[in-house]
N, C-alpha and C positions, 0 to 999 in steps of 0.2 A: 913234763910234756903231757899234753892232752889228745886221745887220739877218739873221731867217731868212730862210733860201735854200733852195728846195727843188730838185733837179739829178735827172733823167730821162733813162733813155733813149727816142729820138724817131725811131725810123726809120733807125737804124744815125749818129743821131746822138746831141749831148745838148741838154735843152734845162734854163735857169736859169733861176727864176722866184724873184719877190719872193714871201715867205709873205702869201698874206692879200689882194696887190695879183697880181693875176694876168698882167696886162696889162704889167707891168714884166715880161718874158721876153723872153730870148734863145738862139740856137740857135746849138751851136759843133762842128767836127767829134769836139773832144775833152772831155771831162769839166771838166779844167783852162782850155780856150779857153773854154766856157761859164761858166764862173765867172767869171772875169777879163773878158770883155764884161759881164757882169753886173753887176759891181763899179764897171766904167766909166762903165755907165746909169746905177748909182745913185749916183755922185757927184758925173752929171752936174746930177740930179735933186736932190741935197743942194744942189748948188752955187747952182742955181735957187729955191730957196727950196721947191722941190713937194716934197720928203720933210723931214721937221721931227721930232725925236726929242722927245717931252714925259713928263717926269713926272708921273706922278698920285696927287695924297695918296688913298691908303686911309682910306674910310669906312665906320664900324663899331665894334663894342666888339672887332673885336681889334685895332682901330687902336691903343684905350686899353693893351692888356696891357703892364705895367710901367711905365706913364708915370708913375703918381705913386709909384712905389715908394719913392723916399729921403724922401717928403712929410712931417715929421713931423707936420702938420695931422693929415693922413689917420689917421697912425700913434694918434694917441691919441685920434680918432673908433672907430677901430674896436677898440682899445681898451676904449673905456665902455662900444661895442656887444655885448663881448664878456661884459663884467662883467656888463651887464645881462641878459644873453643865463641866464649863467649861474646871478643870483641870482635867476630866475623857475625855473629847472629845481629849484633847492631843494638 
């Protein structure tokens, strides 16, 4: 899993913070100590079942772009649409 991380300076220290979840932060003397406790929280939090990576199908018509491409249904629907299209233009 891949999570953003956002890393601050904090008072001549750093602090790492989960993107989004704020609250998942940690403060380390060094840039690198803050990461790596960070990474610790969060798998300790993956481990725990509190952080859970989900995919999400895309809803929409560009969900559709290309889906029916090889369709040969499609293909000769739009097709006839086309013929028709054109035998009204004259």
């Amino acid at each position: 899993m891949t999570f953003p991380v956002l890393v601050e300076d904090c008072d001549g220290q750093f602090a790492a913070s989960l993107v989004g979840i704020p609250e998942v932060r940690v403060v380390g003397a060094t840039r690198s100590q803050a990461i790596d406790a960070l990474k610790v929280e969060i798998e300790q939090r993956v481990a725990e079942g509190g952080l859970v990576s989900l995919d999400i199908e895309t809803v929409g018509v560009s969900s559709l772009a290309g889906k029916y491409d090889a369709d040969p249904t499609l293909r000769a629907i739009c097709e006839d649409a086309y013929l028709a299209r054109d035998a009204e233009r004259g």
